[in-house]
DOGULO-660937 format. One record per residue (C-alpha): x, y, z; residue in one letter. Coordinates in pm, whole numbers, padded with zeros to 5 digits, always signed. Each point is the difference from the previous one (the first is absolute). Layout:
REM residues N
XYZA;...
***
This chain:
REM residues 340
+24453-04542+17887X;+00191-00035+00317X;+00234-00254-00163X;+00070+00236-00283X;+00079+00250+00309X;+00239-00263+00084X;+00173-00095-00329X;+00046+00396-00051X;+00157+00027+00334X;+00264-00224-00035X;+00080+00087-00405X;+00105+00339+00173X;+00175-00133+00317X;+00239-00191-00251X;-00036+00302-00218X;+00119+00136+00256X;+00289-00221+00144X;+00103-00056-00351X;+00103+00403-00065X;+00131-00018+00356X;+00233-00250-00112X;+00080+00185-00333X;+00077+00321+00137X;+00302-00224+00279X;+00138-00162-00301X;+00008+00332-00160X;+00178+00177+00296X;+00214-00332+00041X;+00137+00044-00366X;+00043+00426+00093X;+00198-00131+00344X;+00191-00263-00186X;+00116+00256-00290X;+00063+00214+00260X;+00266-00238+00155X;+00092-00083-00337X;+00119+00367-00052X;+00138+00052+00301X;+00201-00297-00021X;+00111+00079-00300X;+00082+00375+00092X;+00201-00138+00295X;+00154-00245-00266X;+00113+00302-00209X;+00057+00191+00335X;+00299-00293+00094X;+00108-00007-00322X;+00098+00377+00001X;+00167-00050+00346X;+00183-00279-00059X;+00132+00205-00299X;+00051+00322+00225X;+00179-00217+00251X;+00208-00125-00234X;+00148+00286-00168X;+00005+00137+00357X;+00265-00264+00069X;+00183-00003-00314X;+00088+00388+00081X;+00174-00145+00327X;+00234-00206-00210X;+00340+00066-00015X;+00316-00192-00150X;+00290-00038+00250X;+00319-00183+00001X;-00162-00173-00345X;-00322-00132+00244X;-00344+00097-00108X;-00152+00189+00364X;-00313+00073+00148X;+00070+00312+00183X;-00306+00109+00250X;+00131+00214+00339X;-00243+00266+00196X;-00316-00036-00200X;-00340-00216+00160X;+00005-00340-00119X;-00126-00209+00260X;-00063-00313-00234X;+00116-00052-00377X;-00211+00015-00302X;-00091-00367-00165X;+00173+00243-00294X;+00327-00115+00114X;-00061-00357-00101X;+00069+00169-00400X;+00356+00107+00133X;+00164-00343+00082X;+00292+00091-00201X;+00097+00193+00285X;+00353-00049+00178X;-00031+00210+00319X;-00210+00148+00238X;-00007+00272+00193X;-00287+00100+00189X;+00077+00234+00304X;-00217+00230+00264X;-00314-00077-00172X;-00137-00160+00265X;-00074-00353-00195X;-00167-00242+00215X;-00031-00304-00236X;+00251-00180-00224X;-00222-00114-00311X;+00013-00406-00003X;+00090+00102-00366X;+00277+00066+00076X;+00137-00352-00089X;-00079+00046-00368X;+00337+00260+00007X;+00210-00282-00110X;+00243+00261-00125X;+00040+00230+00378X;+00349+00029+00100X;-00066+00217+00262X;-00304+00110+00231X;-00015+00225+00243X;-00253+00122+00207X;+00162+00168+00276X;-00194+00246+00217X;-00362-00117-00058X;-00281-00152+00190X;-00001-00369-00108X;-00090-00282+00245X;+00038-00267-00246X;+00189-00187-00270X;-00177-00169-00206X;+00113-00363-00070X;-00014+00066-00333X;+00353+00138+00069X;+00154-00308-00007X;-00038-00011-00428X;+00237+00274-00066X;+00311-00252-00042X;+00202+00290-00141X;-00027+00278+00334X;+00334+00074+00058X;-00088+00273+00313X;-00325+00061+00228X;-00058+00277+00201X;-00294+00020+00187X;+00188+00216+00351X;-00214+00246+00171X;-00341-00171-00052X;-00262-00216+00197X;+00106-00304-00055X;-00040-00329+00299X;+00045-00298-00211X;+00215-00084-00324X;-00154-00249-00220X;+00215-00357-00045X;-00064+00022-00372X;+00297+00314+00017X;+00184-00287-00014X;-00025-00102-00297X;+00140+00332-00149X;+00316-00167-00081X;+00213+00265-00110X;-00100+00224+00281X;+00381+00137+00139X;-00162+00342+00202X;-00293-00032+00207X;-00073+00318+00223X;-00253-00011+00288X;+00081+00213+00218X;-00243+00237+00197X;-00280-00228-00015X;-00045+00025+00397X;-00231-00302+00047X;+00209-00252-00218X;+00084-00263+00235X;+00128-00340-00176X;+00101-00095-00373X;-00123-00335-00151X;+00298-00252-00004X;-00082-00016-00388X;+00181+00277-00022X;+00299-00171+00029X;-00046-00133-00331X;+00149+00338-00150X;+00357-00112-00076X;+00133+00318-00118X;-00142+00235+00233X;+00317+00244+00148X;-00174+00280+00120X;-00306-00004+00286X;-00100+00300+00193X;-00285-00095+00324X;+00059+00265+00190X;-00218+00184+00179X;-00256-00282+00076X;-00105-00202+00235X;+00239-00312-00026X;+00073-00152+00357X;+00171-00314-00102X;+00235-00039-00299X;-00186-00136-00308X;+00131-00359-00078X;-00065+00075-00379X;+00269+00257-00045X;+00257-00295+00173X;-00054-00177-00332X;+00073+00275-00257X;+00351-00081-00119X;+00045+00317-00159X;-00061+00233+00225X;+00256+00249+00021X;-00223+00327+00147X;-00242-00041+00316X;-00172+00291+00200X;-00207-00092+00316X;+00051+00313+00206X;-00285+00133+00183X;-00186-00335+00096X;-00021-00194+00295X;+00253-00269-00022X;+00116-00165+00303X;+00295-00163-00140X;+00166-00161-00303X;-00078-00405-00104X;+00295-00268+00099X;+00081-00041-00360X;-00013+00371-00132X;+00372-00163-00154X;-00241-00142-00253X;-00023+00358-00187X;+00382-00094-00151X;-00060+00288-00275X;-00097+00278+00266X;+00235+00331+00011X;-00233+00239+00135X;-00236-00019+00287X;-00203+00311+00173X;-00150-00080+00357X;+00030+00321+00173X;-00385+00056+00200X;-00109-00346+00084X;+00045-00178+00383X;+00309-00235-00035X;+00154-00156+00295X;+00224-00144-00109X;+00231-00137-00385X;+00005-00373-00056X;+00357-00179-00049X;-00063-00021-00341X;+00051+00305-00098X;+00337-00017-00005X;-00073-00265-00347X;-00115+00319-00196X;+00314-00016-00149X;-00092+00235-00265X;-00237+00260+00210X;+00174+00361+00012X;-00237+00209+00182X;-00206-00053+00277X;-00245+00240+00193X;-00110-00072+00303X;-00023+00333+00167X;-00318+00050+00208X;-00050-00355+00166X;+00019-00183+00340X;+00333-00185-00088X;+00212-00027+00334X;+00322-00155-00123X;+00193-00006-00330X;+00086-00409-00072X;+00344-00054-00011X;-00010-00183-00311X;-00079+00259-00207X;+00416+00093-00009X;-00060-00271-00247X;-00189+00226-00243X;+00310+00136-00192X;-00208+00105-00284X;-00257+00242+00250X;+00129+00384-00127X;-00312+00170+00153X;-00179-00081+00376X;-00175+00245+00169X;-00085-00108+00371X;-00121+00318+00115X;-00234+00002+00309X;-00013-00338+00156X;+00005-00068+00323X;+00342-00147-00008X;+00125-00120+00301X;+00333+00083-00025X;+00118+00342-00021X;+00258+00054-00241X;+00192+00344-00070X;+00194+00030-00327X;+00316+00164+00006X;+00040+00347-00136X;+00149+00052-00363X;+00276+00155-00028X;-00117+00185-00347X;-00304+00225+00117X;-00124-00001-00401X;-00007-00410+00077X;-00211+00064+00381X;-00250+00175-00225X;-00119-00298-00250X;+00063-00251+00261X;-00319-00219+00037X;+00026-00078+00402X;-00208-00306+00009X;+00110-00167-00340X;+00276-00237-00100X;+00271+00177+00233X;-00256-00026+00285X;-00064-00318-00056X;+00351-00171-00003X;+00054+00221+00349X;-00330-00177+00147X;+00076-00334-00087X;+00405+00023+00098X;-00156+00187+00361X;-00239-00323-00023X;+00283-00218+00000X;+00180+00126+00256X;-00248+00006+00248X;-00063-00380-00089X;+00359-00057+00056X;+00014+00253+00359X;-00305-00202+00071X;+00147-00310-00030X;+00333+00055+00152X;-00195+00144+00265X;-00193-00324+00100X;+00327-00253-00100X;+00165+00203+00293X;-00284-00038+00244X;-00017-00283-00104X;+00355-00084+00071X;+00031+00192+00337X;-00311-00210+00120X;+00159-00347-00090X;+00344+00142+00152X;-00219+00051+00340X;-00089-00373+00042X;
***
């Protein structure tokens, strides 16, 4: 009798275990429908975003100028929808105050982009995807967050305007950059540049360049290099002084260099017959040099008293205070030779 006690006892412990084990697959199969469903909700749930998104961004399209343009300014978009990826035939962008903080990397799949900017935003980053869009003609990516520039940027071939500016931590530019052969137009101002990027010495092109409001000390030995360059802005950096080579910009027409530490004006630059525009203003010159008064008070009024005028006065006073100077010690000089 007691092992029929036994046998009993056991047929309903596994009994037992067995419905135990029943009743978890059964609530394995509920749970696993159940994440079945709701992957499938969230499934549909993307699907209907992804469309939402997308005819969200097809209303900011706009034709101008014959360009197909995305058009977003003032509105929340901190990153873009994967949506975009169905808009590649896109030709510009135009993404403004919206407080973006990420490029998509897919943004090299917009093989077609003429044009992007993404001016007044909070990105930190370009993505080296960058480097695939062969066709960019202009970048803009002033008044951001930006500390490095990717050496694939580079490879944007046809790139002519590039616009960094306002980046304030943006310190250095790869020297791949000097691969972009028809670049004419680059704006760094308002960084943090203390030493003039050797890149931008080998971009024959370059016509346009703005590096006010950085730290520069002074200008490279072979700044003559830029052949191409009419146009130079350097007013707000800490310049002590202009290389002789300046005076080999043959074709540069304006230079700004208002705002710096400069303490002479090089005589060679009498040489620069093609310079139209110089602003000087408050350096601390050593030479003090008054213009004479016009004789036309309408002419006194639009006179610019440290520009082209000024300088020609400075480096003529220059000159004669070389040749006092030396006349001075030839006739000490002279009277002490007499003496013996």
């Amino acid at each position: 009798m007691a092992g029929v006690a036994v046998c009993a006892g056991s047929v309903c412990t596994v009994k037992a275990l067995w419905e135990e084990r029943i009743q978890r697959l059964k609530e394995d199969r509920e749970r696993e429908k159940e994440r079945s469903k709701r992957k499938a909700l969230r499934g549909i749930t993307m699907v209907w975003q992804n469309r939402i998104n997308l005819a969200r961004l097809k209303e900011k399209v706009v034709t101008e100028e014959g360009r197909v343009v995305l058009r977003i300014e003032k509105e929340e978009w901190k990153s873009l929808p994967d949506a975009l990826q169905q808009m590649t035939y896109l030709q510009e962008w135009q993404i403004h105050r919206t407080g973006l903080e990420t490029i998509p990397r897919f943004v090299g799949k917009f093989d077609n982009i003429l044009v992007l900017d993404l001016s007044r935003n909070s990105v930190k980053e370009i993505p080296k995807e960058i480097g695939q869009l062969t066709k960019l003609r202009e970048l803009y990516i002033s008044y951001n967050r930006l500390r490095e520039v990717p050496e694939e940027l580079g490879d944007c071939e046809n790139l002519e305007k590039l616009d960094l500016a306002v980046n304030r931590d943006l310190c250095d530019l790869p020297e791949q950059l000097s691969h972009l052969q028809r670049l004419y137009h680059l704006d760094l101002s308002m960084n943090c540049f203390t030493t003039f990027p050797m890149a931008i010495l080998n971009m024959p092109a370059l016509e346009w360049l703005d590096m006010a409001s950085n730290k520069l000390k002074e200008l490279p030995d072979d700044v003559a290099r830029m052949k191409n360059l009419h146009t130079i802005w350097l007013q707000r950096n800490e310049i002590t002084h202009l290389p002789e080579a300046i005076s080999k910009l043959k074709n540069l027409g304006t230079l700004v260099l208002t705002n710096n530490k400069l303490q002479q004006i090089p005589v060679c630059m009498e040489e620069m017959i093609n310079l139209r525009f110089v602003n000087l203003r408050d350096n601390p010159l050593q030479l003090q040099v008054t213009l004479p008064k016009c004789v036309n008070p309408e002419e006194e009024e639009d006179r610019e008293l440290f520009g082209i005028e000024f300088m020609q006065a400075y480096i003529q006073e220059l000159k004669n205070s070389k040749t006092k100077t030396y006349t001075s010690d030839l006739s000490v000089t002279i009277e002490a030779e007499m003496s013996f």
